[in-house]
Each structure stands twice: as C-alpha cells, then as structure tokens.
C-alpha positions as CSV (number, residue, x, y, z in Angstrom):
1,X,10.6,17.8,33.1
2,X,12.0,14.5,32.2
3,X,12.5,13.7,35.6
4,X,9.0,14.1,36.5
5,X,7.9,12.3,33.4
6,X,10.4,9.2,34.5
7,X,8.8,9.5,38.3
8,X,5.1,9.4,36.4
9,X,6.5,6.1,34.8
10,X,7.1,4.8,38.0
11,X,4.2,5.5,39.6
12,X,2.0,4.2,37.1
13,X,3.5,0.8,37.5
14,X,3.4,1.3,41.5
15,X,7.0,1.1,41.9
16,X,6.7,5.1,43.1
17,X,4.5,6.7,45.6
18,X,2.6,9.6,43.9
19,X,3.8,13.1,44.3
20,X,2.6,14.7,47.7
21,X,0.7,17.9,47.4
22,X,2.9,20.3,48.8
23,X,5.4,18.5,46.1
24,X,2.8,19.3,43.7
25,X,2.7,23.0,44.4
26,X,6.6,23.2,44.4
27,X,6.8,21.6,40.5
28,X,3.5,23.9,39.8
29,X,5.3,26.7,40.7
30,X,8.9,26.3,38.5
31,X,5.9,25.6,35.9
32,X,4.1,29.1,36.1
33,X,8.0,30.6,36.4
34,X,8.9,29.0,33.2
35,X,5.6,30.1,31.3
36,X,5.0,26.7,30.9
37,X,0.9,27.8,30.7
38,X,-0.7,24.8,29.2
39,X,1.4,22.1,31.5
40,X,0.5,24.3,35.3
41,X,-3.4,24.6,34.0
42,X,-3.7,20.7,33.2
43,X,-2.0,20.0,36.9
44,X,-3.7,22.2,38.7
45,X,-7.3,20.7,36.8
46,X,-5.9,17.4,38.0
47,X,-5.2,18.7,41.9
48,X,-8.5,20.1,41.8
49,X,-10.2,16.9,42.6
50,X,-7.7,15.9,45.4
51,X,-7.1,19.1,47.7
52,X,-6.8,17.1,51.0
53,X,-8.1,20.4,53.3
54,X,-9.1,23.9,53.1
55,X,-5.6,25.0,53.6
56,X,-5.0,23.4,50.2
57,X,-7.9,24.8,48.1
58,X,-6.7,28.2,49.2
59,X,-3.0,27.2,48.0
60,X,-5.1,25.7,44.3
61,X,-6.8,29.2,44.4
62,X,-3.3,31.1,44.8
63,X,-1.4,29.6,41.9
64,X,-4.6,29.9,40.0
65,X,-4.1,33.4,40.5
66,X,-0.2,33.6,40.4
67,X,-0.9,31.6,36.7
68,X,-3.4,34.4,36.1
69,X,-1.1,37.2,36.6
70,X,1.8,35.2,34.8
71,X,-0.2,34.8,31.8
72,X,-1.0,38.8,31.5
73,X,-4.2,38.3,32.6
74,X,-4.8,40.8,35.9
75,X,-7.9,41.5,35.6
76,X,-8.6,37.4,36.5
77,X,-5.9,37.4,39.0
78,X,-7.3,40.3,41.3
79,X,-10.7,39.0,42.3
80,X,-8.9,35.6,43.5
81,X,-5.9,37.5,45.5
82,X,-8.9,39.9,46.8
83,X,-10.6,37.2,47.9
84,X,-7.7,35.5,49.9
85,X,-6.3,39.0,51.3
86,X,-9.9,39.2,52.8
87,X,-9.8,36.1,54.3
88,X,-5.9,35.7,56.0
89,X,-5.8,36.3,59.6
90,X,-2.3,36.6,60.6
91,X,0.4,39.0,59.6
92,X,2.4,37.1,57.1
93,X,-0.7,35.9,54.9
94,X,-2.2,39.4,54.8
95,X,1.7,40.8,53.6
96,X,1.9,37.9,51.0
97,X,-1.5,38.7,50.0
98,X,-0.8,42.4,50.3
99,X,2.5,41.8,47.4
100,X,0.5,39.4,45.1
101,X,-2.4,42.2,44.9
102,X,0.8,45.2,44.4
103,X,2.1,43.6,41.6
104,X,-1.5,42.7,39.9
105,X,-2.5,46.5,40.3
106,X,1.1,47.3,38.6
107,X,0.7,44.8,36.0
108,X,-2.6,47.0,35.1
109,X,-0.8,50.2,35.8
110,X,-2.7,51.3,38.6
111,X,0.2,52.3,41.2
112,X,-2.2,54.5,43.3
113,X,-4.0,51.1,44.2
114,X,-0.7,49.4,45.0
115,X,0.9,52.2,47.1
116,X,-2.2,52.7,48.9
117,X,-2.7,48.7,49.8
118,X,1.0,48.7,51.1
119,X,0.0,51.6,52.9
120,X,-2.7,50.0,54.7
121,X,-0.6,46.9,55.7
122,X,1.8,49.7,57.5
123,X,-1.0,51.2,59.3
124,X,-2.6,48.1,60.2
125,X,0.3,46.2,61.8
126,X,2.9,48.8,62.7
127,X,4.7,46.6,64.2
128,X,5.1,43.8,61.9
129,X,8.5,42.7,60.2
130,X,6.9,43.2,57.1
131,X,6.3,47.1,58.0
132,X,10.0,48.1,56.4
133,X,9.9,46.3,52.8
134,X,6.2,47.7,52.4
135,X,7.2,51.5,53.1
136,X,10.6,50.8,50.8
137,X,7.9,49.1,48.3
138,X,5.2,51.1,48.5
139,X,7.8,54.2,47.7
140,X,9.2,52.1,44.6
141,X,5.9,51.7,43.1
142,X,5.9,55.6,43.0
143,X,9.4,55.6,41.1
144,X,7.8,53.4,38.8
145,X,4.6,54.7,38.1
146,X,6.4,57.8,37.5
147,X,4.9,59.7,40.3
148,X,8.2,61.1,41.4
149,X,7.5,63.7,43.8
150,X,5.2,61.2,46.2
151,X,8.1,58.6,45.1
152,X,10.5,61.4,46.9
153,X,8.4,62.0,49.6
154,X,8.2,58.3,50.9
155,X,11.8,57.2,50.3
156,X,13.0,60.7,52.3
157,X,10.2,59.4,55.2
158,X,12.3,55.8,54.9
159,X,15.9,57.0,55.0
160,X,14.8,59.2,58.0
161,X,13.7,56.5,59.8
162,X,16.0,53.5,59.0
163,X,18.9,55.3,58.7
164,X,21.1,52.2,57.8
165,X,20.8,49.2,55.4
166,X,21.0,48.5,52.0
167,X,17.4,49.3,51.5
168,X,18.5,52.7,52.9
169,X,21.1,53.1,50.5
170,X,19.1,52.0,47.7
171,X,16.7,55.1,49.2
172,X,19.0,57.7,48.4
173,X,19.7,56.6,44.9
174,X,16.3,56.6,43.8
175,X,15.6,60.0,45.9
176,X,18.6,61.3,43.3
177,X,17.1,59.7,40.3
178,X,13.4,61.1,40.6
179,X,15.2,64.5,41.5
180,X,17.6,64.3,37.9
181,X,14.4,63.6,36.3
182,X,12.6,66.4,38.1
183,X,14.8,68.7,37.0
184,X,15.6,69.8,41.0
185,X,19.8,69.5,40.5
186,X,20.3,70.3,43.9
187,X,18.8,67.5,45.8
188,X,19.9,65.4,43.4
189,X,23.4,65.9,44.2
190,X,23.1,66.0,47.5
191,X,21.5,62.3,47.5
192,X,24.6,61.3,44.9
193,X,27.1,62.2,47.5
194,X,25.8,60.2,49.9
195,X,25.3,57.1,47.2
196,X,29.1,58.1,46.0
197,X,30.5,58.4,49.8
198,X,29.0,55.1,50.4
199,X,28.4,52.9,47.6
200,X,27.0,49.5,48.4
201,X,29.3,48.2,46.0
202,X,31.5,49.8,43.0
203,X,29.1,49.7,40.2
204,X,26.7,51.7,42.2
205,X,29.2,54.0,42.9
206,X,30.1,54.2,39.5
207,X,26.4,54.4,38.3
208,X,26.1,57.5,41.1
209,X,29.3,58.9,39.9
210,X,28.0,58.9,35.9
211,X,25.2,60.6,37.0
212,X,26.6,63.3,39.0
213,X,29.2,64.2,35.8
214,X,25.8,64.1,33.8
215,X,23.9,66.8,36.4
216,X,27.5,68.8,35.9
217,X,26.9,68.8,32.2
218,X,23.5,69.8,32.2
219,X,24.6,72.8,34.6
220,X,27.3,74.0,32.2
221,X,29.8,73.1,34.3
222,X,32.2,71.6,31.8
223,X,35.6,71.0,34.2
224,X,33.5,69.6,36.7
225,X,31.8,66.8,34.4
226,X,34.7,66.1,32.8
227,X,36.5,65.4,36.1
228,X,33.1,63.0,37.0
229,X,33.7,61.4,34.1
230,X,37.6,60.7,34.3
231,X,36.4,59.0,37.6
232,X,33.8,57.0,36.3
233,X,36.3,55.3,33.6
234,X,38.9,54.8,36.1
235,X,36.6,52.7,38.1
236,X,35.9,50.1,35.1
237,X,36.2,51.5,31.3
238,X,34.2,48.0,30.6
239,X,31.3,48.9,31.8
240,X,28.2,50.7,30.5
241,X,28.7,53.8,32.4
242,X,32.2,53.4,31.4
243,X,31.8,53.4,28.2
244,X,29.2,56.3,27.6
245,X,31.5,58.4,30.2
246,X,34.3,57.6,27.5
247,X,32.2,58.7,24.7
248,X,30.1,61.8,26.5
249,X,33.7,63.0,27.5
250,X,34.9,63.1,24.0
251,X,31.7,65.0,22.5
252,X,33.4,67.7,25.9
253,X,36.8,67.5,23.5
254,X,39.1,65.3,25.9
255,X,39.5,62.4,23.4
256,X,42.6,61.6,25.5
257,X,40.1,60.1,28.1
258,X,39.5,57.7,25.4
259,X,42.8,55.8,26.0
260,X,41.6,54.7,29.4
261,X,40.5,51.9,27.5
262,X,44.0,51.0,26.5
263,X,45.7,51.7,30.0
264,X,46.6,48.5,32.0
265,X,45.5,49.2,36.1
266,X,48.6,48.5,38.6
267,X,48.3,44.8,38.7
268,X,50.8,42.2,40.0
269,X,52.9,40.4,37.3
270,X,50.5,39.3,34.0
271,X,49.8,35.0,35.2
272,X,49.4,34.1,31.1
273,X,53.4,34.1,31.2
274,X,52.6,32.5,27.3
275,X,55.1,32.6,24.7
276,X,54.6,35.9,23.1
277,X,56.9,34.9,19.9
278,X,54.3,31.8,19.3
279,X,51.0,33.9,20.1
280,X,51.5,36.6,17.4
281,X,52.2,34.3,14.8
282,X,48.4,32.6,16.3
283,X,46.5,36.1,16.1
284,X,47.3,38.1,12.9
285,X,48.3,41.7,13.6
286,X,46.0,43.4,11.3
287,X,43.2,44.8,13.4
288,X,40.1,44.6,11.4
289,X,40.8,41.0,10.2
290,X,41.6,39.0,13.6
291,X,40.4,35.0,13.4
292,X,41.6,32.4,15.5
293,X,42.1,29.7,13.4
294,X,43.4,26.1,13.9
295,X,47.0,25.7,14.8
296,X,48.5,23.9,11.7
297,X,51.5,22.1,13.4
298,X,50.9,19.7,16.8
299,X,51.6,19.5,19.1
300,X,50.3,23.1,19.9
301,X,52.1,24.5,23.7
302,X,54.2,21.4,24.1
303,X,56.1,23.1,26.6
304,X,52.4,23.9,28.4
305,X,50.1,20.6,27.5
306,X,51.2,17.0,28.1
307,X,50.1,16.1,24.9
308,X,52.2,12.0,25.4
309,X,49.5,11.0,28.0
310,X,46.7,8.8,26.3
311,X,44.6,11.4,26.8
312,X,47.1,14.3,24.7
313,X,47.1,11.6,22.1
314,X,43.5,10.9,21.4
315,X,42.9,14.6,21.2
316,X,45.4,15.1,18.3
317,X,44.3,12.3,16.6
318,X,40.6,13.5,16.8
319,X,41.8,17.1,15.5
320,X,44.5,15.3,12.9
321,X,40.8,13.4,11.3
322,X,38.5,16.7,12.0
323,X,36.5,15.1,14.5
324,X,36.5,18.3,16.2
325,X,33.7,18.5,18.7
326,X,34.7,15.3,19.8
327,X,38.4,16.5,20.6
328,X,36.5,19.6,22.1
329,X,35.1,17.0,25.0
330,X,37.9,15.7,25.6
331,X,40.1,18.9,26.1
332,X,39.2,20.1,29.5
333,X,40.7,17.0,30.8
334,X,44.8,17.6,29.5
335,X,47.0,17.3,31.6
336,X,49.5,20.3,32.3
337,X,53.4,20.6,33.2
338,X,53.9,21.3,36.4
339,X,56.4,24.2,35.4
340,X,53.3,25.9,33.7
341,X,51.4,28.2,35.7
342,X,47.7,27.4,35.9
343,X,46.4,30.4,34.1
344,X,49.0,29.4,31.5
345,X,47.2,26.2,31.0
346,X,43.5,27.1,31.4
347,X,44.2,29.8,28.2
348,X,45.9,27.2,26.4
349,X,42.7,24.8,26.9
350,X,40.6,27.5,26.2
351,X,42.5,28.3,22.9
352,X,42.5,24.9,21.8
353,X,38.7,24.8,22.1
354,X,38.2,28.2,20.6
355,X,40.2,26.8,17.5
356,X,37.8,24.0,17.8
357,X,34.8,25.8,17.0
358,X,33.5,25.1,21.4
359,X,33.1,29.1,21.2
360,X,31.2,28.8,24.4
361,X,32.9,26.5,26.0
362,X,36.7,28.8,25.6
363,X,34.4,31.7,26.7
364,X,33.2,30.2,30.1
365,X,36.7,28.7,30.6
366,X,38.5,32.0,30.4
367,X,35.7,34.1,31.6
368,X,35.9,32.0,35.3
369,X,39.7,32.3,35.4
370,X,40.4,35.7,34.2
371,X,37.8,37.3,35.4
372,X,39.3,40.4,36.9
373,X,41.5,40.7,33.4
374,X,38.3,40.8,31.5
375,X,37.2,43.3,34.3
376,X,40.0,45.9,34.6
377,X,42.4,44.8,32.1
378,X,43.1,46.6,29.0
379,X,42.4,45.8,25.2
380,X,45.9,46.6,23.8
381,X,47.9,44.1,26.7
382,X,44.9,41.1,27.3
383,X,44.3,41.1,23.9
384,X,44.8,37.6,23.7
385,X,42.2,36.8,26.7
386,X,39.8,39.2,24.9
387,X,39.6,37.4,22.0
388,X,38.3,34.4,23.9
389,X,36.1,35.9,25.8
390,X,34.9,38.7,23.0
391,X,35.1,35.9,19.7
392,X,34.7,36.1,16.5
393,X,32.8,33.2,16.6
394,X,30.4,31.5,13.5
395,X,32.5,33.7,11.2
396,X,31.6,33.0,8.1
397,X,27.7,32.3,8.7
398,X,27.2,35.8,10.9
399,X,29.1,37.8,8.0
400,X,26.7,35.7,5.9
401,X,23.3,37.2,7.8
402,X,24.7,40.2,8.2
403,X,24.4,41.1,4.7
404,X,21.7,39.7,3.8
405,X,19.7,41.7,6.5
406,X,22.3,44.9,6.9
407,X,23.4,44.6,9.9
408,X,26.4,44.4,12.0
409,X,28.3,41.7,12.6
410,X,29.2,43.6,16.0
411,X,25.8,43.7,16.7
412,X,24.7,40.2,16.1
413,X,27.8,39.2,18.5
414,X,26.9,41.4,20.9
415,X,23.2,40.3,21.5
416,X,24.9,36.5,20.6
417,X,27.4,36.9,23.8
418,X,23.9,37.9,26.7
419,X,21.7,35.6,24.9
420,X,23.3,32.5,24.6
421,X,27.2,32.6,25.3
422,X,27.8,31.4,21.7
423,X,26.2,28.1,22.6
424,X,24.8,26.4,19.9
425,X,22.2,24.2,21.8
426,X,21.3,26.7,24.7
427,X,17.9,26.1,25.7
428,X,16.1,28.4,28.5
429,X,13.6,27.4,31.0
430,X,11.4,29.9,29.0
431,X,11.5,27.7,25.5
432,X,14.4,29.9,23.9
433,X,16.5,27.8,21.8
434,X,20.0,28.2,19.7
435,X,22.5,31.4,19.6
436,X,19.9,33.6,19.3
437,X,17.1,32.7,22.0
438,X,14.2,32.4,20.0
439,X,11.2,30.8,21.2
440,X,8.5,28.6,19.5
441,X,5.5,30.9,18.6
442,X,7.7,33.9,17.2
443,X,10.1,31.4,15.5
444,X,6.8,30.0,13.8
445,X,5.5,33.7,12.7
446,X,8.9,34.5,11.4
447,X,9.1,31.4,9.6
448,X,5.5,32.3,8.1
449,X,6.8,36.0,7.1
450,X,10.5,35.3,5.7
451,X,8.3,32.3,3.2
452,X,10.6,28.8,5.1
453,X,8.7,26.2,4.7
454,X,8.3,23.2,6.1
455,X,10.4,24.8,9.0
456,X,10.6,22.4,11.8
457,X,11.4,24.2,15.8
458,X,14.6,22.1,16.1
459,X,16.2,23.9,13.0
460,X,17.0,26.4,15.4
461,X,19.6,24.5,17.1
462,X,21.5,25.1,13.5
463,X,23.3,28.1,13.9
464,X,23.0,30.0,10.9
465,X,19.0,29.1,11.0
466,X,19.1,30.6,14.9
467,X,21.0,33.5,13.7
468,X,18.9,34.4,10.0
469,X,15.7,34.6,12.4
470,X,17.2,36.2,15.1
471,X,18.9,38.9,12.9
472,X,15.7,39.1,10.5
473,X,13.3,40.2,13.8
474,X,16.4,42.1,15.2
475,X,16.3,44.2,12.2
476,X,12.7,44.6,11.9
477,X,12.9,46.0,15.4
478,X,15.2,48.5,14.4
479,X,13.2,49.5,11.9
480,X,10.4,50.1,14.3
481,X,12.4,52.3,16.1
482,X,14.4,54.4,13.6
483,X,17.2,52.2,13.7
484,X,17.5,53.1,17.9
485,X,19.5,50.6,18.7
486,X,18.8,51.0,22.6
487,X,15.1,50.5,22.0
488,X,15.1,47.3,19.4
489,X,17.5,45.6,22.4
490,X,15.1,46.5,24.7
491,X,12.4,45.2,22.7
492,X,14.5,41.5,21.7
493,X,14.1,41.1,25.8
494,X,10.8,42.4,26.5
495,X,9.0,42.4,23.4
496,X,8.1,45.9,20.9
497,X,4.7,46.6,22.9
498,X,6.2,46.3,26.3
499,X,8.4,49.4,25.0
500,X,6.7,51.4,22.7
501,X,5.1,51.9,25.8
502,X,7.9,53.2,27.7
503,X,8.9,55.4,24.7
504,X,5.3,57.0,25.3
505,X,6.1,58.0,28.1
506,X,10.0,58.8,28.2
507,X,10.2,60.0,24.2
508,X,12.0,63.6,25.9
509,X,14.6,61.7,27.7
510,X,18.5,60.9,26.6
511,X,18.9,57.2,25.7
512,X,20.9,56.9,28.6
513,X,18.0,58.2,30.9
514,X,15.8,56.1,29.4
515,X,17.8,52.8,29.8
516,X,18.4,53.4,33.7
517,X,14.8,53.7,33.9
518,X,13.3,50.3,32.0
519,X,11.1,49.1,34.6
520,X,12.0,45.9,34.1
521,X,15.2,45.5,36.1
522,X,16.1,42.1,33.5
523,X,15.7,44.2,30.5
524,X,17.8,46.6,31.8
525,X,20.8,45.1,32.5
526,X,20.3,42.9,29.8
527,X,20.5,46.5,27.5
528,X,23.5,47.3,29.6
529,X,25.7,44.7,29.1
530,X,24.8,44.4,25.4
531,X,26.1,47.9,24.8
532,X,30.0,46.8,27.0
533,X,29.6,44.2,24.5
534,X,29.3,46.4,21.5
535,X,32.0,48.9,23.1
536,X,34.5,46.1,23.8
537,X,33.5,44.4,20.3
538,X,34.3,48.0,18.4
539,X,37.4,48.3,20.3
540,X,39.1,44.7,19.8
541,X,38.4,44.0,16.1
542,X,37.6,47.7,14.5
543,X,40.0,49.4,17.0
544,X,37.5,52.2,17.1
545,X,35.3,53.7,19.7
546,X,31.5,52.6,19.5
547,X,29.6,55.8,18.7
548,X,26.4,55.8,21.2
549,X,23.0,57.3,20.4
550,X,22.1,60.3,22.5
551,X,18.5,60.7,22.0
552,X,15.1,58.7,21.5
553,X,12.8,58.5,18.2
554,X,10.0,60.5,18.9
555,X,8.0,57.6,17.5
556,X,7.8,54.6,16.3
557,X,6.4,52.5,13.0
558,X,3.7,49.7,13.3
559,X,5.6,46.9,11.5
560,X,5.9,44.4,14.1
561,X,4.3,44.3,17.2
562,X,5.8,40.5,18.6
C-alpha cells in the first residue's frame, strides 16, 4: 500500500507513468484478497471510465463479481459470473467461469448447482485439461455439502479412471472419510490401507493411521486400536493426531503410551553441545514455575559468543543500561567461535533474545534451525529448545488477563503462538493487529462492550491491550459453546456464525470428527495446531497431559454472534 501511494505521488507530479490496466487488475486483486472492500470498490469506480476494450470491461465485470463474492454477497456475484460463463467461447474461460460460478453456488450452500455445472463442463469438452480437476471438484463439493454417498460415488468413478496422482490419493482418503461417517467400516478401511500403504507424505499417513485405530475402537476391537494408536505416536507425538492418539489410548488403560512423549527418536549426536552445568542454573528445575530470565553476569557463553568485537560490546552495554530491544537488533549479528558448533550459537542468540523480551524473534530463530528437534524430539531431553520455541512469553501481563477473564494462561499462549508468533506489532494483510490478531471493527465493538473509552486502534500494538480483548472475546466464545474449547477456536478464525452452523449440522459427531471436517481447510489446521500447542504447552510447564474434549455441545447460547 505505501508503495502504490508513493507511485501515485509520482504520477501526479508526472515524474511516473500511470499504472497500466492489466497492473490495475493485478493491485485490484491483492485488494479483494485482503478484504480491503472500500479501497477495490473506489478503483474499480475509477477504471470504469477508462477500460481501453471489451476484453477489459469483461475483466471490470469479473472482479466486480469476485469483490461480490468476497464481500458475502452471492447472490450479486451470480448474475455477473452467469453472464460471462454465457458469453466465453473457448475452453479455459468457460472452466474459469465454470469455478467462479462453483464457489458462488457453495458460498449459498447450493452444492447440487455446483456439482451439476462441473458436470456439464465434463460432458461438454471431454477432452479438455480442465476435465480431471472438475470431476475431482465436482466430487469434493459432495464431501462438502455432506452428500456422502454421491461424494463416494464420483471419487470411486475418479480413482478408477486416473489411477495415479496426488489427486488420486487425495481420492481415497475422502472415499474413507465419507465411509467413517457413513457408518460403512468396511470400505472405510479398505480406502485407509491404501492412504496408509501410500501416504503422499507422513502426516497423511498419520492422519489415515488415527483414523483406522479410531474405526478399530468403534468395532470393539481394543488390541487392534491400541496397536493403530502406538503407531500414530511413533510417527510424531507433536502432532494433533499424536496427541489425541496419546490421550484416546490412555482412556483404553495403556497410560505407558503416554511416555512417547518423553522418548528421544534414534538421532545422531544432540548439535546444542551447550554447557549443561551453566543451562540448569539458567532454567530453574521446578516444573510448574519455569521463566527465562536475564542472565545476571556478562558476558553470557563467552566460550560460544565473541562478545570483545565492537559489536559484543555495544550489545552489553545496551543490556548493562536496559535498552533492551535495542540490544535485541543488534544480536543476530554476534559473532561466534569458530570452535562452537553453529547450532550452539544460533540457541545462544536465540536465548539472549528470549531473555530480551524479542519472544518472536528467539522463536523464529530456533524454530528454522531446530526444526526436526521441535518435530521429533522429546520434552524431557530438548527441553531447553522447547522453551524457546513453546515461551512463557508476556509473563506477567498474560497471568494478569488470565484472571481477570478465567482463563488459561495455556490457552492464551497457545492461540498467541498460530496467531501472531508472540510478535507484538504483527499486522496481517487482513487488518489484524498485535499478539492476538484482532481486527478494526470487532476491536471497536469490544471496546464498546468491556466500557474503554476513548480507545484508539493502535492500542492494540500494546500487548496487554491486544491480549485483554483477545482473551475477553476468546472467553465469550467459550461461553457460547459450553466452554468447547474446539468450537470457540474455531470460531476466533472463522467467526461464531460460520460455526454454529457447522455444529447444526455435526452436533452427533466426536470433537475430533468434527475438526477433520471444518470446511474451511484454514480453520482447520489453524484448530490443529492450536491443540499441539496446548499439548506441548501442558507438557513443558505443568508436566501433565492436556485432557481433550470428546464430544460436542448440543447447542449453543446467543451471546455473541461476531
């Protein structure tokens, strides 16, 4: 945005050319992706007057549409796809056509109208490109629209007669899926095996393996399930399906399982060859009260850090005066001994900028370098790694809102770690600002609500502002839902109507049942990865297991609805 307000500048003292149309389109299109409604309407009034050619009122009356459609607003959308659907002549505008008008019926939850218009495109040109995505599209759209026996039907019609691909693959699972949810155990297996025998990668074999221990469960078969669900923790205990196989194998009374969590994988020799003597007198042993705090003496890792270069020196005389985000700038660049292994000095950077308050900068640091330690690698021997990448960051402000609001600090840091990766300032192409990801309008009603007045929108880069009206809606959420707390995550992503409406339909399901199957693919991994969070959160400062909710609410309250 401010470089398109600086290229306006120029033009309108002529030192720029104005932007050509195609141009146009491409910054009216990141517009109508970042919701930016107001900014795409008043450029595309102004390119209104200046469409150089047909071609280009038909491109005007697409993102018209596409803006339509973006704003929740089908029903205007429709007519103007229809319109330009009727009127393309070749293959590859009738199929773009053909996708705009799909995902306008689904937005108005009319999936017979979609499947039937991909349909029509593979019956019309058979021998089009396009022909393979609609059939695998047009058989989604049944998964989604819940129609799972025609969903069945046209997925087992694609795997028959593409045989290979990821598509293909992605065939079976969803032919497994709609038979769990069918009840029809026996297909649903067979479709498993083949996702389990070759998984595209190893979270969808461990998502197909979960599943199969699950259909084992549900048929009594109690060895079996538990065997499923050994496997499904020794492929990643710090994952989602890791951690409710952990957890549904101790309600089966194999609370051993649980210690997966605490078993080290066969790895080469540990890289943070850190003094150990020197990091337990940093991290206190008592589990429930863990804090990184400042290192008293400096220079900290002498042996690691070349803190006699210039640059060693300004840093400890910023942290010596408590200029501390100022040091925190200036960290990445410190030198290391060449004696030090690298992984030695990243963690030490990393620490250094922990104790410095940069929580997300230590996090992105360590997360980039030890990413198959935070992976595979367990809590009781990378403790020290977890901590950076699992802090206890903005301790005494989160403990602070906690209280006042009854929640858990676990929680908050949880939702704190997907939304924002404890950085203060984060700002999304959506609006969202601060820890919490709150944008403008509901940061205004919640301000109206809670009585703050004279609350200005750039209080929320504060961070115990961000997290008091992050943790007041997040609780109010809860409520909503009986205190599920599957269904207020859920709702912090896609907003309480968006899923009261899913509950309505899916209110008989298992909360693990109802998460694989949030239509919204963001939503749903955003719910998955808060829940590792929580699990890895409850292991490495509570050193307990993270009790997960089994079922749904069979209803919900009407005390917020944004």
């Amino acid at each position: 945005k401010l470089a398109r307000l600086a290229h306006d500048k120029m033009v309108a003292r002529g030192s720029a050319p104005p932007l050509s149309f195609v141009a146009e389109m491409r910054w009216l299109d990141r517009l109508i992706w970042a919701r930016k409604f107001s900014d795409a309407k008043e450029l595309l009034s102004q390119l209104k007057s200046r469409l150089p050619n047909q071609q280009a009122k038909k491109e005007h009356q697409f993102f018209s549409a596409r803006l339509h459609l973006r704003e929740g607003k089908p029903e205007l959308a429709l007519p103007i796809f229809s319109q330009l659907f009727k009127q393309a002549r070749s293959s590859e505008k009738r199929y773009l056509y053909t996708t705009w008008l799909a995902r306008a019926y689904g937005a108005q939850e009319r999936f017979d109208a979609a499947i039937e218009i991909y349909q029509d495109f593979t019956k019309g040109y058979p021998r089009a490109k396009q022909v393979r995505e609609a059939s695998y599209k047009a058989a989604w759209l049944a998964f989604n629209g819940k129609r799972y026996r025609q969903s069945i039907r046209l997925f087992q019609n694609f795997v028959a007669r593409y045989k290979k691909g990821n598509d293909v693959q992605n065939g079976h699972w969803f032919i497994a899926w709609c038979a769990y949810r069918l009840d029809d155990f026996q297909l649903a297996s067979k479709h498993l095996e083949r996702t389990i025998a070759k998984p595209l990668s190893l979270a969808h074999g461990q998502r197909a393996t979960y599943w199969m221990a699950r259909i084992m469960e549900k048929r009594g078969l109690q060895e079996e399930a538990q065997r499923f669900y050994r496997k499904v923790v020794d492929m990643g205990p710090l994952t989602f399906y890791g951690a409710y196989a952990a957890d549904a194998r101790a309600d089966l009374e194999a609370p051993e399982l649980l210690l997966a969590l605490n078993t080290k994988p066969e790895r080469g020799e540990n890289r943070l060859d850190i003094d150990r003597g020197l990091l337990g007198n940093l991290i206190p042993a008592k589990e429930d009260a863990i804090h990184l705090s400042l290192p008293e003496e400096l220079p900290w890792q002498d042996d690691v850090l070349k803190w006699s270069t210039p640059k060693g020196k300004r840093v400890q005389s910023l942290m010596k005066f408590g200029f501390h985000k100022d040091a925190s700038e200036e960290v990445i660049g410190l030198e290391g001994y060449r004696s030090a292994s690298s992984a030695s000095i990243i963690y030490a950077k990393a620490r250094l900028l922990y104790s410095l308050g940069d929580f997300d900068g230590a996090y992105r640091l360590i997360g980039s370098t030890f990413r198959e330690e935070l992976k595979e690698g367990a809590l009781a021997e990378e403790k020290e790694i977890f901590h950076l990448a699992y802090p206890d960051a903005y301790r005494n402000d989160i403990q602070e809102v906690a209280r006042e609001f009854k929640l858990s600090t676990i929680l908050l840091l949880s939702l704190i770690r997907q939304e924002s990766a404890y950085d203060e300032e984060a700002f999304s192409v959506a609006g969202a600002y601060g820890l919490m990801q709150i944008i403008s309008p509901t940061a205004q009603r919640i301000a109206a609500l809670i009585g703050e007045e004279h609350f200005a929108i750039d209080k929320l880069n504060e961070p115990k502002t961000n997290m008091k009206f992050g943790a007041w809606y997040l609780r109010e959420l809860l409520k909503k839902f009986h205190g599920n707390i599957a269904l207020a995550l859920a709702s912090y992503n896609a907003g309480p109507r968006k899923v009261a409406e899913w509950l309505d339909w899916s209110s008989s399901l298992d909360v693990d049942a109802f998460i694989e199957e949030i239509p919204y693919r963001e939503t749903r991994l955003y719910v998955k990865k808060i829940i590792r969070n929580l699990m890895v959160y409850s292991q490495l400062y509570r050193n307990e297991n993270y009790e997960f909710q089994r079922r749904l609410p069979l209803d919900y309250l009407d005390n917020i609805n944004f």
